[in-house]
C-alpha positions as CSV (number, residue, x, y, z in Angstrom):
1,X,2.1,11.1,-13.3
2,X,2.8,8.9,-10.4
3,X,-1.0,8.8,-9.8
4,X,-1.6,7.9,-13.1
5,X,1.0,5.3,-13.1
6,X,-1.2,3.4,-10.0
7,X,-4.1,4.2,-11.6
8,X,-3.3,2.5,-14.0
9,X,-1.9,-0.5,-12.5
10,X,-4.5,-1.2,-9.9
11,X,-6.5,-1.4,-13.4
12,X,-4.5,-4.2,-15.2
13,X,-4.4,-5.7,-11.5
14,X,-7.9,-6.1,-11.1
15,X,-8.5,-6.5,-14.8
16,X,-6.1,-9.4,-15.3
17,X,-8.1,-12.2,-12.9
18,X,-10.4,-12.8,-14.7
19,X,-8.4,-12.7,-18.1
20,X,-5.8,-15.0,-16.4
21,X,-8.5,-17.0,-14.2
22,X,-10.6,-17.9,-17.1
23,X,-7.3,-18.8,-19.8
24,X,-6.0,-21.1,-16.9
25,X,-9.0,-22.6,-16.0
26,X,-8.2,-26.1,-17.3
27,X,-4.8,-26.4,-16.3
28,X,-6.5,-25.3,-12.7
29,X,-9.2,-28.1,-12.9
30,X,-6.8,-30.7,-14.0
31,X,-4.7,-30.5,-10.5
32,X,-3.6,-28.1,-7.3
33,X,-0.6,-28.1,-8.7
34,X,-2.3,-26.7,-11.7
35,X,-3.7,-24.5,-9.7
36,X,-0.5,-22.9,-7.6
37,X,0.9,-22.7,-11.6
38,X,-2.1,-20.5,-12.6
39,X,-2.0,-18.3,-9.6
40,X,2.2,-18.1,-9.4
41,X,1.9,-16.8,-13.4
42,X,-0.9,-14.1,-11.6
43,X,1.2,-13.0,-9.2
44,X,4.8,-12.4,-11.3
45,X,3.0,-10.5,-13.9
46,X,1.1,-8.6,-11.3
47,X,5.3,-7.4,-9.3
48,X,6.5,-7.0,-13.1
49,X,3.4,-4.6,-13.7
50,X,4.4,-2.9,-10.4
51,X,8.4,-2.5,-10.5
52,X,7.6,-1.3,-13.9
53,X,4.3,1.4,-13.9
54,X,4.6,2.5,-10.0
55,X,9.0,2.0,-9.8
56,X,8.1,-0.2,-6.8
57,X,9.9,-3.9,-6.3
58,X,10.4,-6.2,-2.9
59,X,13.1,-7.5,-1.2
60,X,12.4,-10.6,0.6
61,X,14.5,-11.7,3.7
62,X,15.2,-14.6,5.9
63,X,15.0,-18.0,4.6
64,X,11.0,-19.0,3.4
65,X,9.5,-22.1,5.2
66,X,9.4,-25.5,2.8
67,X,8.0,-27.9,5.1
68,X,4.7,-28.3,6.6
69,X,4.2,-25.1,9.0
70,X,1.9,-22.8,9.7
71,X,2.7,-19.0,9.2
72,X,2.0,-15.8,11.0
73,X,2.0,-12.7,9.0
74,X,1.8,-8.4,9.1
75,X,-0.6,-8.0,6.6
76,X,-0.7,-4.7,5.2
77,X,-1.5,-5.0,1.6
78,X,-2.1,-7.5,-1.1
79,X,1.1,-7.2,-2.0
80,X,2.6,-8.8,1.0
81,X,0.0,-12.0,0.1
82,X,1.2,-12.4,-3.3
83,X,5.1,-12.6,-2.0
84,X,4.3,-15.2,0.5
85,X,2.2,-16.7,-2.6
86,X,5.6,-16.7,-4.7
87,X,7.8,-17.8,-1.8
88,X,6.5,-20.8,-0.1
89,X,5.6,-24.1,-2.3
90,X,1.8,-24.9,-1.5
91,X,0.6,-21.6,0.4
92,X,-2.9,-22.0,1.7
93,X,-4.8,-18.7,3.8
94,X,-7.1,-18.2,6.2
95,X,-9.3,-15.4,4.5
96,X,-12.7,-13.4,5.3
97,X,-15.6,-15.1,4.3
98,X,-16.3,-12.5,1.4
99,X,-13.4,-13.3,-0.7
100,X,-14.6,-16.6,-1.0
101,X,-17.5,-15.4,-3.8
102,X,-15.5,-12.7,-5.5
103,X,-16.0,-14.2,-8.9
104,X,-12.2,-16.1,-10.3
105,X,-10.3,-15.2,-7.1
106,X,-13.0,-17.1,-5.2
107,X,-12.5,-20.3,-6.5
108,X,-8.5,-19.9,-6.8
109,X,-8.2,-19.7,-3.3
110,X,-11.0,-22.2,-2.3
111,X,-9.4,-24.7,-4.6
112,X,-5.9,-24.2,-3.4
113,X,-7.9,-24.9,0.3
114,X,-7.7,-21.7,2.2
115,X,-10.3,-21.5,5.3
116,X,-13.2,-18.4,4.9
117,X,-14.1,-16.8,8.1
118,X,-16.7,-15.2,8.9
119,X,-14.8,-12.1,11.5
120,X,-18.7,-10.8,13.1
121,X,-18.9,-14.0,14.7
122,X,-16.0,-13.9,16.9
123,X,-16.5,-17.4,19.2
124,X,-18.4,-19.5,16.4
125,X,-15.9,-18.1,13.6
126,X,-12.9,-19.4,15.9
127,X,-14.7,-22.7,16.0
128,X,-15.3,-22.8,12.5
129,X,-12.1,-21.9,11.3
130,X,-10.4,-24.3,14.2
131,X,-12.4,-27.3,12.8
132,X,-11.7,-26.4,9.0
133,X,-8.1,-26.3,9.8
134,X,-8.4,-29.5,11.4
135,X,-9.7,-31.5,8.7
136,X,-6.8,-30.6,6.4
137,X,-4.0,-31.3,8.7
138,X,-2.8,-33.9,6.8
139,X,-2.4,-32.2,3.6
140,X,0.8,-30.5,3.0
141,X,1.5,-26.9,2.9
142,X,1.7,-23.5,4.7
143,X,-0.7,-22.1,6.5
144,X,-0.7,-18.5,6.4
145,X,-2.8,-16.7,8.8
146,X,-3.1,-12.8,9.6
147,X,-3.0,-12.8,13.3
148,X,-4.8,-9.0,13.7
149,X,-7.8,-10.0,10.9
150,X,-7.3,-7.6,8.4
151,X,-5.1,-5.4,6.8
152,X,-3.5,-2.7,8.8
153,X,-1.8,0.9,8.6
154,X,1.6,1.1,9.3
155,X,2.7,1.9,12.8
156,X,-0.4,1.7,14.2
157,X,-1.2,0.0,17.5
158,X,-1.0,-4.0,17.4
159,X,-4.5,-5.5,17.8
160,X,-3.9,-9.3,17.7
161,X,-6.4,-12.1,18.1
162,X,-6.3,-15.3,20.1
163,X,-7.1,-17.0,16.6
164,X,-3.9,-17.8,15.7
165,X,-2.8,-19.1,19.3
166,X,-5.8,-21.4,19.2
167,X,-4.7,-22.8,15.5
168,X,-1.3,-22.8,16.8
169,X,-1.8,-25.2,20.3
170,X,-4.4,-27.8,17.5
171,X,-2.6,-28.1,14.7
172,X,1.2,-29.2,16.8
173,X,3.0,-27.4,13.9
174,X,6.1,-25.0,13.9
175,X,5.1,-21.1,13.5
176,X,7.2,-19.2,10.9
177,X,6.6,-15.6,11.6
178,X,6.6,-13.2,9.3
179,X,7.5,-9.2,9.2
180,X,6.4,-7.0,6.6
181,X,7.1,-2.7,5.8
182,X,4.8,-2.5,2.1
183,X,2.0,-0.4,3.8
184,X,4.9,2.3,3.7
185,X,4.6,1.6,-0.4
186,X,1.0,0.1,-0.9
187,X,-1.0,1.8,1.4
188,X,-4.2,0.3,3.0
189,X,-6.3,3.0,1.8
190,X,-5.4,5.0,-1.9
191,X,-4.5,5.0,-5.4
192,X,-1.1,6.1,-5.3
193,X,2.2,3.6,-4.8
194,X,5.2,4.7,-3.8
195,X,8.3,4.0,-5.7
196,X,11.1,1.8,-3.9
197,X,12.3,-1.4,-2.4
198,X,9.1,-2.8,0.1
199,X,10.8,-5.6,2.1
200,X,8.8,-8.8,3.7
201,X,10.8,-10.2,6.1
202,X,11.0,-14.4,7.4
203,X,11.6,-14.4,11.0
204,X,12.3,-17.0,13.5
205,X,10.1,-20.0,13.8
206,X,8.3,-20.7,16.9
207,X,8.6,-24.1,17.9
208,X,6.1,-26.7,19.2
209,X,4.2,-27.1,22.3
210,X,4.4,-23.5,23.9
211,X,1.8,-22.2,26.0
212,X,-1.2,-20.1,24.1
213,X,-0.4,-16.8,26.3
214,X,3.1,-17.2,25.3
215,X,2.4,-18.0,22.0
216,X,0.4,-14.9,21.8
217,X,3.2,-12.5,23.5
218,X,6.7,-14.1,21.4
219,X,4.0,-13.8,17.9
220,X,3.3,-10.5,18.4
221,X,6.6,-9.3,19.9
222,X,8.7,-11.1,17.4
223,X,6.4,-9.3,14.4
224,X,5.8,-6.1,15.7
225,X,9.4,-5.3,16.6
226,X,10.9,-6.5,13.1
227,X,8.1,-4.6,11.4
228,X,9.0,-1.5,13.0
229,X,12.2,-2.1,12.0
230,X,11.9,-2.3,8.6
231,X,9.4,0.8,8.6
232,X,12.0,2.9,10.0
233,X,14.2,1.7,6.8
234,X,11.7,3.5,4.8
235,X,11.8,6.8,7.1
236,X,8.4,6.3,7.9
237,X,7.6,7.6,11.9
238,X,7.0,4.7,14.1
239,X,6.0,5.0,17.6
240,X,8.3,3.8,20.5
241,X,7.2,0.4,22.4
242,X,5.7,1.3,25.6
């Protein structure tokens, strides 16, 4: 039955962007704000659908960013984007280049102005994504970037990438981090969802002008260890630090 159950919901999930998408495509056109509206009413029905089918609901901790910052994430599922989605007031993502022509969630996120990147072309897609962040530094928002590229199992090994320390040192802005145990519920790979309380977790905010090594080492360390943390909440077996 549980399978069933996220069956079931990964259906209505998928089915419901471009039923939603399309109905909310004028208030979308008329404004950003628009836009956020269309995606926040997305996003709520999609956690009502899953507290309700699957028995599985978030917690979120620590106090969300408001002001112009950019965010680093653990990024396990689409889950964990939709809460930052619903808890900061203009989100905005760096995202692989293929989610940019995915039909309806293409556009949403283009129009909201995330940055594609193109992750096979390592130097140039650091460039890329370095000068497309640059041209929107003046607009307000969050930035949320996934500092390891993709979505990853829990407890495994920490893979970061310097792309996030290079955004970080251009763009002079704050770095919220962010901590995150739904892989334990929503797993990367799979139908089934796990019933239970997933927490994403706001951490400490880096501040300005630090160093890109030590950027690199207080990001990771600060997510890494609260992420663990909140996996061993769950019971799930995490390896010790080295």
């Amino acid at each position: 039955m549980t399978l069933f159950r996220s069956i079931l919901f990964d259906f209505l999930m998928f089915a419901l962007v471009p039923i939603i998408g399309i109905l909310g495509l004028p208030i979308a056109l008329y404004s950003r704000g628009g836009t956020y509206w269309v995606m926040r009413q997305y996003a709520r029905t999609v956690l009502f659908l899953l507290r309700v089918l699957c028995g599985l609901s978030v917690e979120v901790r620590g106090t969300p960013p408001q002001g112009n910052v950019m965010i680093a994430a653990k990024h396990q599922s689409f889950l964990d984007v939709m809460v930052l989605f619903l808890n900061v007031p203009r989100a905005r993502f760096i995202m692989k280049q293929e989610l940019r022509w995915v039909p309806v969630f293409g556009f949403y996120t283009m129009r909201i102005g995330s940055t594609p990147v193109s992750r096979g072309k390592k130097g140039k897609a650091v460039s890329a994504m370095t000068r497309d962040v640059e041209s929107k530094k003046g607009e307000a928002g969050q930035l949320i970037i996934y500092p390891e590229g993709t979505r990853t199992l829990p407890g495994a090994p920490p893979a970061y990438k310097v792309g996030a320390g290079v955004i970080y040192t251009r763009l002079g802005q704050e770095c919220c981090l962010v901590a995150t145990n739904v892989g334990a519920f929503w797993p990367r790979r799979g139908w089934r969802r796990r019933p239970g309380v997933a927490v994403v977790e706001f951490l400490e905010t880096i501040p300005v002008g630090l160093e890109l090594h030590d950027f690199m080492d207080t990001m990771q360390t600060g997510i890494e260890t609260a992420s663990n943390r909140l996996l061993q909440e769950t019971g799930f077996p995490v390896a010790p630090a080295d």
